[in-house]
N, C-alpha and C positions, 0 to 999 in steps of 0.2 A: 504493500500500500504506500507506505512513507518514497517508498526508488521510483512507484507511478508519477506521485504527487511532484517530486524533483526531476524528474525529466520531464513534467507536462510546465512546470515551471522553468527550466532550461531551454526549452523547445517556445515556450512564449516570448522570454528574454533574446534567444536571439533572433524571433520574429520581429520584435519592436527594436529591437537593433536596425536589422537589417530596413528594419520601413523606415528609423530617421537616419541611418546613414544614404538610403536611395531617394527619398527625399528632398536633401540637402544638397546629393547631388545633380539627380535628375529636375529637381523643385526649383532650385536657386544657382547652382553654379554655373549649371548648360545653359541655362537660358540667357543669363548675364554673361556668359562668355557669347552667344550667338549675338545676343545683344550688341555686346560690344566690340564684333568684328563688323557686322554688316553696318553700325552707323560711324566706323573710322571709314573702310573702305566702298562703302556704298549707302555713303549718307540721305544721298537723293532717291534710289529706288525704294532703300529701307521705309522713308517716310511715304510712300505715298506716290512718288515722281511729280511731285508740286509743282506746277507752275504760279510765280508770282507776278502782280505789275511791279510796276518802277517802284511803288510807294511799299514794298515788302508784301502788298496781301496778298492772300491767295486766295487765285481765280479759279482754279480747278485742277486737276490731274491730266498729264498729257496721254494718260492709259483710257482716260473716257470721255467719250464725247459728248459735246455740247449742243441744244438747238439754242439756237437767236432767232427771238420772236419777238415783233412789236406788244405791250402790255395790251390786254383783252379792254372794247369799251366799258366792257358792261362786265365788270368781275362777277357778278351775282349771276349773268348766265353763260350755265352748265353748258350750253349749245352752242356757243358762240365759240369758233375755232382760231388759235393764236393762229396772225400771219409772219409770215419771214419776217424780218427786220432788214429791209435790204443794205442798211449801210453796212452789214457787215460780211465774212463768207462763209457761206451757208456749207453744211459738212453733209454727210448722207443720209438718204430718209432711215429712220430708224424701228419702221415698225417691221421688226424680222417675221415678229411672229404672228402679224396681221391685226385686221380690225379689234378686234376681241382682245387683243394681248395687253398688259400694264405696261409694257415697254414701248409707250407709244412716243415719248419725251425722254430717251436717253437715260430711261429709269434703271435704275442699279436691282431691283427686287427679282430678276431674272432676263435671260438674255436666249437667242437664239434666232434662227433662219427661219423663213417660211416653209421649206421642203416641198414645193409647187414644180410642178413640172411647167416647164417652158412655156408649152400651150395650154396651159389653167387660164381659163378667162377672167377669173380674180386678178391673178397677177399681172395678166397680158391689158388690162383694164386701168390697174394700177400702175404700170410704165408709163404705159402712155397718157394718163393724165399727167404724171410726174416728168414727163417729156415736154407737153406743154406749156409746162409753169414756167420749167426753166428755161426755153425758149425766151415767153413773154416777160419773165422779170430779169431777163438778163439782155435782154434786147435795148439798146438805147438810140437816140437820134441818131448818131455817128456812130454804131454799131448793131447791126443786125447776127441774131444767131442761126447756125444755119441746122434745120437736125438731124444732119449728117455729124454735128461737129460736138453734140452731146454725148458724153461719155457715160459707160455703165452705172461707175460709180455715183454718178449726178441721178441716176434713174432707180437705183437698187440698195435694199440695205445688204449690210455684210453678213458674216457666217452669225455673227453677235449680237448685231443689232446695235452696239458697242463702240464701231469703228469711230477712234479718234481720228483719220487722215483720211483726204482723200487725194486723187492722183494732179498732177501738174496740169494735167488737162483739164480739169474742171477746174480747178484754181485760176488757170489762167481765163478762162470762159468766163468768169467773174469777174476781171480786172477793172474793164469798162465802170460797168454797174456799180463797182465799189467808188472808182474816182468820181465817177457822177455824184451818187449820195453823198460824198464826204468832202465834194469841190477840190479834191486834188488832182494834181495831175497825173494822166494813166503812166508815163513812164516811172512815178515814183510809186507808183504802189505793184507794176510788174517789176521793180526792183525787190519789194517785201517779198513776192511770191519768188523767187528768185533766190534772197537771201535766208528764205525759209524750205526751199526743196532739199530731199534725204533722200542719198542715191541710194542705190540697193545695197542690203548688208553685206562687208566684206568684201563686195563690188560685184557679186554676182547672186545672190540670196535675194528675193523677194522683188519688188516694183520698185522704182521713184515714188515719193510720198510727201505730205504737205498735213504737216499736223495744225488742224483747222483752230484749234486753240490758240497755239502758241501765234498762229497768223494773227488773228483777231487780236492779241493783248499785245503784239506791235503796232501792228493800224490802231487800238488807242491809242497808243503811247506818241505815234506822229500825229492824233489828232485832236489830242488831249479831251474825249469825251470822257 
């Protein structure tokens, strides 16, 4: 009785042993060591991958993207759908996962594709109005779009729904339309798009890209809105 009672007390000892030594380790040292490699040498993705304006604050993450919408008239009604905001450049439509989805504003609560075949007339329905738009808001006195010259990414959301960047081609489709609204001149702001394009990773991985964000919190910063 008394040798069960000492080894069921021995066997408890160094259970609670062993749980504040793994603890202290696994609980407090790994995480303050992970801690404190990823924010010496990867301080920017560690937090967030933040983007700031000039003034320090932070405008958003360059991992997620943004819509720019003019404020609704009538906040009170449900019905009333924000429009673009055209002074600034509009990124990709973001409803992956269609009508019905909560990710219809770049919403964080879940993310994904439509999975629609090609000739779905939802989505064939949906291009094409989204072809139209961007024709006519990107159309200006002294520039006409032509829709041969609209690209995918201007007409479809991503695998994510998600997608911060869109391609040089539709950044550049925007150029006009942005010096219009913001009365600057188009060669300084195809300079922005220009000094904000990201060649492919490594020089051969992925597309050219143009992170719609990071655009926009320049174009503040030359326009001081």
């Amino acid at each position: 009785m008394n040798n069960s009672v000492g080894n069921t007390a021995r066997l408890l000892g160094a259970g609670l042993r062993a749980l504040l030594v793994l603890t202290v380790v696994c609980g407090v040292l790994y995480p303050l060591a992970v801690t404190g490699i990823a924010q010496t040498l990867f301080n920017d993705k560690a937090n967030g991958s933040e983007i700031k304006d000039k003034s320090g604050n932070v405008v958003g993450s360059s991992l997620i993207g943004q819509r720019y919408d003019l404020p609704k008239q009538n906040p009170d009604d449900a019905t009333e759908a924000a429009k673009p905001d055209l002074k600034w450049f509009q990124p990709r439509p973001s409803n992956g996962l269609g009508s019905n989805s909560v990710n219809t504003q770049y919403s964080l609560i879940l993310s994904g594709a439509t999975n629609k075949a090609g000739d779905n007339p939802d989505l064939v329905k949906l291009v094409t109005d989204a072809k139209a738009a961007v024709i006519a808001d990107n159309s200006t006195a002294t520039y006409k779009v032509k829709p041969q010259d609209v690209p995918a990414d201007a007409v479809t959301s991503s695998g994510s729904g998600l997608d911060p960047n869109i391609s040089p081609a539709y950044a550049e489709l925007q150029i006009h339309r942005v010096a219009e609204q913001n009365n600057l001149d188009v060669k300084q702001v195809d300079k922005l798009v220009t000094d904000h394009t990201t060649g492919r990773t490594l020089g051969f991985m992925g597309e050219p890209r143009v992170n719609v964000l990071e655009l926009n919190t320049a174009l503040r910063a030359l326009t001081k809105n």
